[in-house]
C-alpha positions as CSV (number, residue, x, y, z in Angstrom):
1,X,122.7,106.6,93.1
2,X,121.6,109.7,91.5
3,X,123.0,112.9,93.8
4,X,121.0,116.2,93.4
5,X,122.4,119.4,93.2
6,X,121.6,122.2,96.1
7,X,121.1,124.6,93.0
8,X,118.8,121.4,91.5
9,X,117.1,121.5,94.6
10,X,116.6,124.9,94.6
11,X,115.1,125.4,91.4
12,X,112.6,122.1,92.1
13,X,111.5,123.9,95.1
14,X,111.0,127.4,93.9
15,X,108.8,125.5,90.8
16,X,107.0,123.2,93.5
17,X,105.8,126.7,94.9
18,X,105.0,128.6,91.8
19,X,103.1,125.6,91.0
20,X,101.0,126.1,94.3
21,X,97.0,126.5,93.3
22,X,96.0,130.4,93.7
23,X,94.5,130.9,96.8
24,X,90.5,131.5,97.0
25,X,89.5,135.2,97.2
26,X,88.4,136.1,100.8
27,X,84.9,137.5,101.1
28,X,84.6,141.3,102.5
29,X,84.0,140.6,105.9
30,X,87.2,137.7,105.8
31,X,89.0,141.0,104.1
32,X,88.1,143.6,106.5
33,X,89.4,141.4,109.9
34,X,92.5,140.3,108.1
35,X,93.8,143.8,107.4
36,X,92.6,144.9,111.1
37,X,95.8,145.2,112.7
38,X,97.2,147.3,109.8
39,X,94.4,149.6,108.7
40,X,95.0,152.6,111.3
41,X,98.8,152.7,110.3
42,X,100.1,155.8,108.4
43,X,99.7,155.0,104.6
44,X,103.2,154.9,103.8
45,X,103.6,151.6,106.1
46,X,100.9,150.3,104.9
47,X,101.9,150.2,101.5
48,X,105.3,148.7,102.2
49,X,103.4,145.9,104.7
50,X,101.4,145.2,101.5
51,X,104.4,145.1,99.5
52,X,107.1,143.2,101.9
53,X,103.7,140.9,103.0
54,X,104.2,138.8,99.6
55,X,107.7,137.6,100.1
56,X,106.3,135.9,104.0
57,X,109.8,133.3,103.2
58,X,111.9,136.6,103.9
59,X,110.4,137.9,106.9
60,X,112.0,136.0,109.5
61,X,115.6,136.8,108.7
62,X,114.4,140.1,108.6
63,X,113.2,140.1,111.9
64,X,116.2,138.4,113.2
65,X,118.4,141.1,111.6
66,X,116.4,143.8,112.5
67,X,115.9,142.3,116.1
68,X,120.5,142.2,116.0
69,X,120.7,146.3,114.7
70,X,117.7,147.4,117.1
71,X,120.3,149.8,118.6
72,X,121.4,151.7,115.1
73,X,118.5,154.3,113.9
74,X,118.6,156.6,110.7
75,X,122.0,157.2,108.8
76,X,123.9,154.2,110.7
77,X,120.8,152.1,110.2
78,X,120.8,152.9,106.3
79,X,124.3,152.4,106.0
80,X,124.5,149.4,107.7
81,X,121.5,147.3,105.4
82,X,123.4,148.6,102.4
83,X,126.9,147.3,104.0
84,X,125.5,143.9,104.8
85,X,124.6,143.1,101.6
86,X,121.2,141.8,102.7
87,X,119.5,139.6,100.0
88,X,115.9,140.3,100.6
89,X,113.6,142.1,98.6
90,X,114.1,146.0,99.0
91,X,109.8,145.9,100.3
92,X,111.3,143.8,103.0
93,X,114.5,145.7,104.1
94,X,111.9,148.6,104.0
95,X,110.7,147.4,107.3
96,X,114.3,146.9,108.7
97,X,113.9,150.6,110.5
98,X,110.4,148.5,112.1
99,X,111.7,146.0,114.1
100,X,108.4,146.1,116.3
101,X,106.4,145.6,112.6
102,X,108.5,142.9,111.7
103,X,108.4,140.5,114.6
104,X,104.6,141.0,114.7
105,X,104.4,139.6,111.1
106,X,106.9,136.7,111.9
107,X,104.8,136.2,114.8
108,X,102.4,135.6,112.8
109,X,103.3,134.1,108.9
110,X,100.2,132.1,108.9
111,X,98.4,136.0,108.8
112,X,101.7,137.4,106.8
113,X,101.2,134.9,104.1
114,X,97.2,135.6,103.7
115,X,98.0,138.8,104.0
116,X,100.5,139.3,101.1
117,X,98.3,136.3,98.9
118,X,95.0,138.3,99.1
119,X,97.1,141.6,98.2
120,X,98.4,139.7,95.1
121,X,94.9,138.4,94.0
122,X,92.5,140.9,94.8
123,X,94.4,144.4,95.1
124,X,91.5,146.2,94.8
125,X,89.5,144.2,97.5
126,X,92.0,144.4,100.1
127,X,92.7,148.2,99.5
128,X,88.9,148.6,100.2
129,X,89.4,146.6,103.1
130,X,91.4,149.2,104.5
131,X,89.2,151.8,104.0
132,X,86.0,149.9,105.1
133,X,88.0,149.5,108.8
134,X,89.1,153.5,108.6
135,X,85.8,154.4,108.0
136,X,84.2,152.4,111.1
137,X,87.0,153.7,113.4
138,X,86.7,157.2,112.0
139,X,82.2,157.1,112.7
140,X,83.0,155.6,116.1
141,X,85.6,159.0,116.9
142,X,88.2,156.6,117.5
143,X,90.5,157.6,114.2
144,X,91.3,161.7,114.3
145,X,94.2,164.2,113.5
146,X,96.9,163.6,115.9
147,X,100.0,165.4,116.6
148,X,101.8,162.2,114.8
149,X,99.1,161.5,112.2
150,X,96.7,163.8,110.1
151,X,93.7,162.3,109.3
152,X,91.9,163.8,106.1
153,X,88.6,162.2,105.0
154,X,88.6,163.3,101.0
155,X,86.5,163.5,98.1
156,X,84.6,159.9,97.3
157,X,85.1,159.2,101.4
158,X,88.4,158.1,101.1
159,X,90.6,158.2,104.3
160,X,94.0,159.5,104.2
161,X,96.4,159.2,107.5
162,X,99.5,160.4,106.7
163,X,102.8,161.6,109.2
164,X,102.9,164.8,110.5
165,X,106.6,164.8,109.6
166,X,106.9,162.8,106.4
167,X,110.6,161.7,107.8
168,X,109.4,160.4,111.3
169,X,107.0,157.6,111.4
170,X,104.9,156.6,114.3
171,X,103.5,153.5,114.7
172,X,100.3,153.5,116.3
173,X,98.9,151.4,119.0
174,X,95.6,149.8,119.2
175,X,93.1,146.9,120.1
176,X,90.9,146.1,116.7
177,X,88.1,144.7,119.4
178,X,87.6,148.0,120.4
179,X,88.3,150.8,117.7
180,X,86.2,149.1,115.3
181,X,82.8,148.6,117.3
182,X,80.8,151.0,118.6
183,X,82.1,152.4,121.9
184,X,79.7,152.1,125.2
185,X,78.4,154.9,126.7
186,X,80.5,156.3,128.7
187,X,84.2,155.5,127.0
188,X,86.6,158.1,126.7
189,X,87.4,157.5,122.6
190,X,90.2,159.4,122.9
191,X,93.1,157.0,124.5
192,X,91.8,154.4,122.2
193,X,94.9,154.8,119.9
194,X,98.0,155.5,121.2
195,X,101.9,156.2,119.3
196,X,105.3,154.9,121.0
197,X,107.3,157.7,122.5
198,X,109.7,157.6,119.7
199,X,109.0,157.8,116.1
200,X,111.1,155.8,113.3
201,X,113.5,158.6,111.8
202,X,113.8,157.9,107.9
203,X,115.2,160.5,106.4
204,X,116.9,160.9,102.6
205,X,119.4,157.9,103.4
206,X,116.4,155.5,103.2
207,X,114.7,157.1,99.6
208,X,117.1,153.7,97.8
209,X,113.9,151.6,99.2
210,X,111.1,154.6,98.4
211,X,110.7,155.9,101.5
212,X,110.1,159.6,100.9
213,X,108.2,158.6,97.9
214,X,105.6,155.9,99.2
215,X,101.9,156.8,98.8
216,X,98.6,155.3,98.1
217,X,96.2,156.3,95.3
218,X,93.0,155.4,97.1
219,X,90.9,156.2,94.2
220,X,92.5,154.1,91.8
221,X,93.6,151.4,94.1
222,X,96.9,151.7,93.6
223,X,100.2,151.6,95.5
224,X,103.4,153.6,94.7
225,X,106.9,152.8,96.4
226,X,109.7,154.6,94.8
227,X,108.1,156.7,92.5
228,X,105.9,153.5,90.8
229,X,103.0,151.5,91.2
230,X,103.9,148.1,93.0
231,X,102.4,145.7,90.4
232,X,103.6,142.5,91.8
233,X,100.6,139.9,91.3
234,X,100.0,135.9,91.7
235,X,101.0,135.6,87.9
236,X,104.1,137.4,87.8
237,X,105.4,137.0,91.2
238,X,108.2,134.4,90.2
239,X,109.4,137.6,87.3
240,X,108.2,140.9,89.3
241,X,110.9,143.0,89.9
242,X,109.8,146.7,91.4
243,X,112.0,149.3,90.4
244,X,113.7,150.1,93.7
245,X,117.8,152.0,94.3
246,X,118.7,149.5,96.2
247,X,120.2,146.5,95.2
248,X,119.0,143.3,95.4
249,X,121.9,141.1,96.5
250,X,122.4,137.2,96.1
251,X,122.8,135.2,99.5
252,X,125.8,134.6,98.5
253,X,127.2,137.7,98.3
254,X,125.7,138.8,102.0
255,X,128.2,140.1,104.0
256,X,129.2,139.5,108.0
257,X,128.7,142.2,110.1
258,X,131.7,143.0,112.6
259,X,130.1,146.5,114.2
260,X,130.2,146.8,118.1
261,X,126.9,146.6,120.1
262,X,126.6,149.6,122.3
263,X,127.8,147.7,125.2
264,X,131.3,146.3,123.8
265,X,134.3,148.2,123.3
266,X,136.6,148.3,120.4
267,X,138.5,145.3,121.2
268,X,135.2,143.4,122.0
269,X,134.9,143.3,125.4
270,X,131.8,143.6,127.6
């Protein structure tokens, strides 16, 4: 009997996937109701959604962790991913201050995957995407300047929402059946978009995954974390590595976490 190897295994699986025939470019309609439920976010999300939305495999022990350190936020939270060793991609610990973000896209792989496929075949297509859903919210008055967002429609009609404080992120709240159609007569636009009551602090200790440096080129369809274009596409995604501080650790090298909850005490009781 011939035994295989786990690290055999491995490497038959990850070239059972790369073999995987590239998936059929969505039409512009397809484009524009897949990216729905992202489109009114601040940019800087969006491009790490983009980016963390190609590795769908790593999202739900993301969520799982992320679900586990709800109760840390800024320095502790930083400090914590970096302690554990985690051994997803940096786009994906990106999202680790998101909890709420994440669990939607585990929710929901099926959309994750599609999401991070069409991103990785058609940049460009998906970007307009985007922009085609700003644009109807923005006629309808349903996207404006908020005291969490500004909105600024630019030169070529290209729709920038970015934080009001670069290093507190809101995440905004709304039904795509109704921002992106035509209100009735009558309907208060206003309260059609709503924010949390508390914003995701990401401060310098989070700059090791770009945070701080995250923005979209709009014009040029392009994406930059950390300083540089994210260029990971369907023909190099087995090789593309983005040029992100923090380290991309082997599961083998993850580390246990042994910090209290906020309801045990220091010898572990409840």
């Amino acid at each position: 009997m011939r035994f295989v190897t786990l690290t055999q295994l491995t490497t038959v699986t990850l070239f059972s996937a790369l073999a995987l025939a590239q998936p059929a470019p969505m039409k512009t309609k397809q484009l524009d109701k897949l990216v729905e439920r992202i489109a009114l976010y601040p940019d800087s999300l969006v491009a790490q959604i983009l980016a963390a939305a190609t590795y769908p495999d790593q999202i739900p022990d993301a969520d799982m962790w992320a679900n586990q350190h709800a109760y840390l936020h800024g320095d502790d939270l930083a400090k914590a991913i970096q302690d554990d060793h985690v051994p997803w991609d940096p786009s994906v610990q990106a999202l680790l201050p998101f909890p709420g973000v994440l669990h939607e896209m585990n929710s929901d792989l099926d959309w994750t995957r599609q999401l991070g496929d069409q991103y990785m075949v058609q940049q460009t297509a998906v970007m307009d995407a985007i922009q085609h859903d700003r644009k109807k919210a923005y006629d309808f008055g349903y996207l404006r300047t908020t005291p969490y967002d500004t909105v600024v429609l630019g030169e070529g009609g290209y729709i920038d929402i970015t934080p009001v404080n670069p290093a507190l992120v809101y995440v905004p709240i709304y039904n795509p059946g109704i921002v992106f159609v035509a209100p009735r007569a009558g309907f208060v636009v206003g309260g059609a978009i709503t924010f949390g009551p508390v914003g995701i602090a990401l401060g310098a200790a989070f700059a090791p995954w770009g945070w701080g440096s995250v923005h979209i080129g709009w014009a040029t369809h392009e994406v930059f974390i950390a300083g540089h274009p994210w260029g990971r596409t369907w023909a190099n995604r087995a090789t593309y590595a983005h040029p992100f501080t923090a380290r991309r650790f082997a599961a083998s090298e993850r580390r246990e976490s042994h910090r209290l909850l906020p309801h045990e005490d220091r010898r572990g009781r409840r």
